[in-house]
MIMIMI-492317 format. One line per 2 residues: for each residue x, z, y of C-alpha. Coordinates in steps of 0.1 Angstrom, whole numbers, plus 5000, padded with zeros to 4 digits. Last residue first. Layout:
residues N
X,Z,Y  ...
***
This chain:
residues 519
6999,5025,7665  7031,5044,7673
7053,5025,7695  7088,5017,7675
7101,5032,7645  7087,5047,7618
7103,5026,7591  7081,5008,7568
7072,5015,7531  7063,4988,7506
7097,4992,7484  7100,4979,7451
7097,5005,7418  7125,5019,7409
7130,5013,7371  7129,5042,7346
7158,5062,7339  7148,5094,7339
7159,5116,7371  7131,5111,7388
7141,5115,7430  7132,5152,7446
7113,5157,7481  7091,5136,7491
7075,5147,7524  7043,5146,7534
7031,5140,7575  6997,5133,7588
6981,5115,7621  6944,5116,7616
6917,5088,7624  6908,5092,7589
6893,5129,7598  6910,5152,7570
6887,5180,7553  6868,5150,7535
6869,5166,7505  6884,5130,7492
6911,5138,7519  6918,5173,7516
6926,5167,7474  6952,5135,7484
6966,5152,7509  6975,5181,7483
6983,5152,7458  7012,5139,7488
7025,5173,7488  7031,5173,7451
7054,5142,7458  7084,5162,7456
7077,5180,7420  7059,5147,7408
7094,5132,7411  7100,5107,7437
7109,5066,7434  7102,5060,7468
7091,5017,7467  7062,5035,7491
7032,5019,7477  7042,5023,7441
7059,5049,7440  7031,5070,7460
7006,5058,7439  7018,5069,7406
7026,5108,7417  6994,5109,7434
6978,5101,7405  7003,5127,7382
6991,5151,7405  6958,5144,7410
6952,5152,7371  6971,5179,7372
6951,5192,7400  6959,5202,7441
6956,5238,7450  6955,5233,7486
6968,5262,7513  6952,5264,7547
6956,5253,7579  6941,5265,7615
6973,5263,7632  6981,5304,7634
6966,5311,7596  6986,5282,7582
7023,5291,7603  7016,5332,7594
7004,5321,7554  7042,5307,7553
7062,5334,7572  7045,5356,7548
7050,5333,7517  7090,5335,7514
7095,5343,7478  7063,5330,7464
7062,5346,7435  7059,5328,7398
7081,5300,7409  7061,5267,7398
7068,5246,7423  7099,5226,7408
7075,5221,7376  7050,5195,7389
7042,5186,7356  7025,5219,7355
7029,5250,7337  7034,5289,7348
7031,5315,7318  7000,5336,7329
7003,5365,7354  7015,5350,7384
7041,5375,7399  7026,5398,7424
7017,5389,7463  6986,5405,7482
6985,5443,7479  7018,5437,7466
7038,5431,7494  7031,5462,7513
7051,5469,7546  7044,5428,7551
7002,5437,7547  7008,5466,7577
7022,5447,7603  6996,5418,7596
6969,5443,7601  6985,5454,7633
6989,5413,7643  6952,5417,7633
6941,5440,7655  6962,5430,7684
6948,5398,7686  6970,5373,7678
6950,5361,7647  6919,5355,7664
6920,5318,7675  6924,5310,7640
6905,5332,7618  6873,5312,7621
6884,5284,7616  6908,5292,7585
6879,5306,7571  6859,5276,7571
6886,5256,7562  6889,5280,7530
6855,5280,7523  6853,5242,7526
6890,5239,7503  6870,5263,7479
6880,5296,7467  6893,5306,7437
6922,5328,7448  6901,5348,7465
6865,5350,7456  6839,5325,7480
6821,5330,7509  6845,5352,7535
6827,5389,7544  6824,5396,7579
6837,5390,7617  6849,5424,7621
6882,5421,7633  6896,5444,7602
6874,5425,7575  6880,5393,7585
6921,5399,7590  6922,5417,7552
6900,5386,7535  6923,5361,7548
6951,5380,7536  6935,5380,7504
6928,5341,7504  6968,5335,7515
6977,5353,7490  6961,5337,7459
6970,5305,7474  7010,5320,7480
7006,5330,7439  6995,5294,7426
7009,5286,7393  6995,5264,7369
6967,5258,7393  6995,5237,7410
7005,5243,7448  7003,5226,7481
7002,5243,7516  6984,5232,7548
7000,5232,7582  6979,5222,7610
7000,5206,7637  7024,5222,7666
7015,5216,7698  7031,5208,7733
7066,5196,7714  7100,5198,7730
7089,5231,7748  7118,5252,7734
7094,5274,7720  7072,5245,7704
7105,5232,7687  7112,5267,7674
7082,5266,7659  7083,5232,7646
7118,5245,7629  7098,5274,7616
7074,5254,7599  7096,5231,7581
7119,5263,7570  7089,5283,7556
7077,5247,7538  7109,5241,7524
7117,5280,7514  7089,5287,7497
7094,5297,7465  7072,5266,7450
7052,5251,7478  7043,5213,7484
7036,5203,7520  7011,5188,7542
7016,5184,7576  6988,5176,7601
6982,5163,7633  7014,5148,7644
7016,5137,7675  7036,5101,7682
7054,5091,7708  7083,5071,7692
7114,5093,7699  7093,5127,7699
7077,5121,7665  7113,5111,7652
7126,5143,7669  7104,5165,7654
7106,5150,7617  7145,5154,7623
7139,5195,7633  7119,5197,7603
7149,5184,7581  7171,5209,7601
7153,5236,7595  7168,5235,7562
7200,5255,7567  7181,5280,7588
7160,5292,7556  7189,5290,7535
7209,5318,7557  7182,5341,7547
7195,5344,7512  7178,5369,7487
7144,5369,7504  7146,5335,7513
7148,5323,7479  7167,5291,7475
7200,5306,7465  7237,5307,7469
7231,5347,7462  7270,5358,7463
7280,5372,7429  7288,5411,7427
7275,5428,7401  7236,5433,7421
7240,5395,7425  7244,5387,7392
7217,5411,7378  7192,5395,7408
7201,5361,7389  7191,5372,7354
7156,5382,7368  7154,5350,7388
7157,5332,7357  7130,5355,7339
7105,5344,7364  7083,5373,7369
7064,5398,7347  7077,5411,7311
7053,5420,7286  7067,5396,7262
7104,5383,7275  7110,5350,7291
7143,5328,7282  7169,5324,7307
7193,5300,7299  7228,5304,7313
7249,5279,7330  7284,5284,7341
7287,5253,7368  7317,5224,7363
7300,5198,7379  7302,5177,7343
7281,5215,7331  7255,5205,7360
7251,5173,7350  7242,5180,7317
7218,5204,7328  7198,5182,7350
7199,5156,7321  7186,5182,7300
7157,5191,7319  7151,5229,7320
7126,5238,7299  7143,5269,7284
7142,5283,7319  7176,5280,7342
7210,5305,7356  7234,5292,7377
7271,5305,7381  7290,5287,7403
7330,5290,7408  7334,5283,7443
7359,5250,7460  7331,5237,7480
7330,5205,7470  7319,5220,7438
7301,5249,7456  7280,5220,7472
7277,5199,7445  7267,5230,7422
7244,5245,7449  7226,5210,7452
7222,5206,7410  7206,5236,7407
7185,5237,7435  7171,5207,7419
7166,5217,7384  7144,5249,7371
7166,5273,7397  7181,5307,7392
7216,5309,7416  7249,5325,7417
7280,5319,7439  7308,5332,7428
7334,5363,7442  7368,5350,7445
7375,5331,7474  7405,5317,7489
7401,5306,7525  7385,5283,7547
7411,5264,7568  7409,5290,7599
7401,5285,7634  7424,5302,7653
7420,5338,7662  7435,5356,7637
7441,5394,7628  7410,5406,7644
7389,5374,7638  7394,5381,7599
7355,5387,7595  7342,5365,7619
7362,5336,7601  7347,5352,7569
7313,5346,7587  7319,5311,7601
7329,5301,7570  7295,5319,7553
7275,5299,7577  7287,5261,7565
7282,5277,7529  7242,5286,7537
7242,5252,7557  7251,5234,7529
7227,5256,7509  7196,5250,7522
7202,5209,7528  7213,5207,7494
7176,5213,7482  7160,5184,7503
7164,5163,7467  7189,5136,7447
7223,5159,7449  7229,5149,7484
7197,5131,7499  7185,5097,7485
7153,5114,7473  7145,5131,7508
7122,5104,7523  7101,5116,7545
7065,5101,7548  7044,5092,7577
7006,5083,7573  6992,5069,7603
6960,5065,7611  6930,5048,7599
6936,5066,7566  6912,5054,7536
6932,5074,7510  6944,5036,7497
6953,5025,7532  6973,5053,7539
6994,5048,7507  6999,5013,7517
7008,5024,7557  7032,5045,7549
7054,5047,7579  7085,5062,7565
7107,5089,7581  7142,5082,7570
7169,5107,7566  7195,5126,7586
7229,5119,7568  7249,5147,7547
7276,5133,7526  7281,5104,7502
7293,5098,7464  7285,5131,7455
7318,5151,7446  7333,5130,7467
7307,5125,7499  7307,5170,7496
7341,5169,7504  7336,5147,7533
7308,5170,7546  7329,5202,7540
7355,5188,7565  7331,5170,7589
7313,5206,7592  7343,5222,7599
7355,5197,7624  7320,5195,7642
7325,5233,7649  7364,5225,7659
7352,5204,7685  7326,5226,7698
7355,5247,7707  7361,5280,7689
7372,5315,7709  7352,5338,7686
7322,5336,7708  7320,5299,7703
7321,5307,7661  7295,5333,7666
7273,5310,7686  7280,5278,7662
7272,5301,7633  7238,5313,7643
7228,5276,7642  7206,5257,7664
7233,5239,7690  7245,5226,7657
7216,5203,7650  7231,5167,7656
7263,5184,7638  7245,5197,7608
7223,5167,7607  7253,5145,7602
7240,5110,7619  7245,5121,7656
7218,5114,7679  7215,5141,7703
7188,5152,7719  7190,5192,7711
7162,5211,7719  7168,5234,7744
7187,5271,7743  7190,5300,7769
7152,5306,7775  7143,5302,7739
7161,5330,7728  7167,5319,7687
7156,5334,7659  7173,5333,7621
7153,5352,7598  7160,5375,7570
7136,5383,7543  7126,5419,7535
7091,5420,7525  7085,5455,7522
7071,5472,7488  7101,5502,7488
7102,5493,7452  7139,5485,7455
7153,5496,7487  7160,5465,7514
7172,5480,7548  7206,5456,7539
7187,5426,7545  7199,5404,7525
7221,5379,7533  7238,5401,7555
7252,5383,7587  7288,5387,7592
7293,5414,7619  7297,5409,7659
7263,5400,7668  7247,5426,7650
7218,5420,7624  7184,5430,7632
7167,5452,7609  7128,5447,7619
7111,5462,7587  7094,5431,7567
7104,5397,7591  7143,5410,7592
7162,5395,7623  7188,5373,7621
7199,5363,7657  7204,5332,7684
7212,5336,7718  7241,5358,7711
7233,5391,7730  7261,5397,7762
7282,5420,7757  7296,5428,7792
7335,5442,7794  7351,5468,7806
7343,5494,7784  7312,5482,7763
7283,5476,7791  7255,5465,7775
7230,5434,7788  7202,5449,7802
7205,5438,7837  7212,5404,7826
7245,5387,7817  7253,5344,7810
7275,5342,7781  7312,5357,7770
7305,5380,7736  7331,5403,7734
7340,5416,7698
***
């Protein structure tokens, strides 16, 4: 294939013809595999050997001196974003107007709105100035609302743009018989994916609308009204119940079977399917442009952690929006987990304890994984200006060739009311612990008991009527502020990430919309 683009002097020559590097690419974090331009993208890297102790996950990059931020203000994400995506590249190389990229994303969309009820819409960033009030925040607290989102949570935004990819790919694949853009095609292989609820019900909207058999695979907990409306959405569902003496989530164990016969991994986990990662950027590219169109500067953003892939894909889209110069700084990140299950804290405190060691600035107060949140900001101080020092970008090298010095499956059975963050590995944690130990944050184990508090207040001074899953994030903010690690003057960002699915009023709304000059 001949990609058409602007050439440099180390562009290849293939015949007669310039190939010119797509300006976006999946490139493995754990052993450097890139994926070529003119092949459908893996979704896992195919480098990966099992027990070879590397984290493979797939990541899409992007050349920030032939791309910009897009300023649109189209409502469908996946459009206002498109300029992002792998998929848009491959599809223009393969002869494709833009038009008939918006047209393939309006065609899913539409499916999507009924199986759903509606399609994908970019969603509102609140100005919570209740819930700021009650933590004793002088500035602004801004919270986004991703309970009214496709299947009731951020989850469909993964895999919408995980299917929205895989056309593009089996376009790519048949582009040397046909080079029109094709209806997408009969499929036979299904989608598979392990998930306690959310993810769940996303994928099976998605592959519903999709046209794909789904098979998804959950713990004996798994809420019944989440099951039931995943058998009315036609998915195979198989419970996964845990084995004595064996580590790991025993759902994810059933689903890596699937894949290994055959199923496509319509996952979460970034490890399995890199093309979620990119699919949800595009709710941290949103938050950007919202802080962009009123002025503000975020200072912080706190957000819950299960298997990662919200918080890696919220911190690589203010990555990419640093590159592209459309912010001058990119806040502290802090992650949230349960003490029922908190393998990326764990992590993140033994990574901590590699960097110190290797640059020499001496022992961290404090054990790892039961640190402090003022031995971690401590830490986290210290260790921030010094990260890209070529020591410890070598040290960092070496920690991703060897998982398990730092990230194993949580020993004990994982509990919480929070359960949608209580994956027993932290599938995506490198790119994760990277974004914290680069900004100066640091992960937050927040209580049960602040949990359920935080849970409580933020329905009731938001009129958001969250799960404690997606307001998790909120209880990490919660446990900084009444440590007093956040000034009150401080600009800070949650998001809410999963409506209750019980049948209990919604409370009344008290939120605002961020709009206008900041205060």
């Amino acid at each position: 294939m001949t990609i058409f683009g602007t050439t440099g002097p180390s562009d290849p020559v293939v015949g007669d013809h310039v190939v010119t590097p797509l300006p976006t690419a999946f490139v493995c974090d754990g052993c450097g595999f890139r994926a070529p331009d003119d092949a459908p993208v893996p979704m896992r890297c195919p480098k990966a050997a099992p027990d070879d102790d590397i984290d493979h996950v797939l990541v899409r990059t992007l050349d920030p001196e032939r791309l910009a931020f897009p300023k649109g203000t189209e409502p469908n994400p996946y459009v206002r974003y498109r300029a992002l995506t792998h998929g848009a590249h491959v599809a223009s190389a393969l002869g494709w107007r833009d038009a008939d990229v918006v047209a393939m994303v309006d065609r899913l969309d539409k499916a999507v709105a009924r199986v759903d009820g509606h399609g994908f819409v970019v969603t509102p960033l609140l100005a919570a100035d209740r819930a700021a009030l009650a933590l004793g925040l002088e500035g602004e607290l801004l919270v986004k609302d991703e309970t009214r989102n496709v299947a009731g949570s951020h989850k469909a935004r993964h895999l919408m743009g995980t299917a929205l990819e895989l056309d593009v790919a089996e376009a790519l694949e048949r582009s040397h018989l046909d080079h029109r853009v094709p209806d997408p095609p009969a499929r036979s292989a299904p989608l598979a994916i392990a998930s306690c609820g959310n993810a769940a019900l996303a994928a099976a909207v998605i592959a519903r609308a999709w046209g794909r058999e789904l098979l998804v695979f959950v713990p004996t907990d798994a809420d019944h009204i989440v099951v039931d409306r995943l058998r009315r959405l036609e998915a195979i569902v198989t419970v996964a119940e845990r084995t004595a003496g064996v580590p790991g989530d025993p759902t994810y164990h059933l689903l890596r079977g699937a894949i290994d016969d055959g199923a496509i991994p319509f996952t979460c986990q970034g490890n399995e399917n890199g093309l979620a990662i990119e699919g949800g950027e595009t709710l941290g590219y949103e938050l950007v442009t919202d802080l962009i169109a009123t002025g503000r500067r975020l200072d912080r953003l706190v957000i819950q952690v299960g298997g990662g892939a919200l918080a890696s894909s919220c911190t690589r889209a203010f990555d990419d929006a640093h590159a592209l110069g459309a912010i001058d700084r990119l806040p502290r990140i802090h992650a949230v987990q349960s003490p029922g299950a908190a393998p990326l804290v764990r992590a993140y405190d033994l990574v901590a304890d590699r960097l110190s060691s290797r640059l020499g600035l001496g022992p961290i107060a404090g054990t790892a994984g039961s640190r402090s949140l003022h031995e971690r900001a401590a830490a986290a101080e210290r260790l921030r200006g010094a990260v890209a020092e070529p020591a410890a970008v070598d040290e960092l090298s070496w920690i991703v060739r060897h998982r398990s010095t730092v990230m194993w499956p949580w020993e004990a059975v994982p509990q919480s009311v929070a359960g949608g963050i209580l994956d027993d590995e932290t599938y995506d944690w490198f790119a994760i612990v990277g974004s914290m130990l680069r900004t100066g944050g640091y992960p937050v184990t927040a209580s049960e008991k602040t949990l359920l508090e935080a849970n409580r207040l933020g329905r009731a001074t938001t009129g958001i009527d969250v799960d404690h899953t997606g307001s998790a994030g909120f209880a990490g903010l919660m446990t900084l502020r009444r440590a007093g690690l956040v000034d009150a003057a401080e600009t800070v960002a949650v998001l809410f990430t999963g409506v209750r699915r019980d049948p209990s009023p919604t409370p009344t709304a008290h939120s605002r919309p961020a709009q206008g000059e900041p205060r």
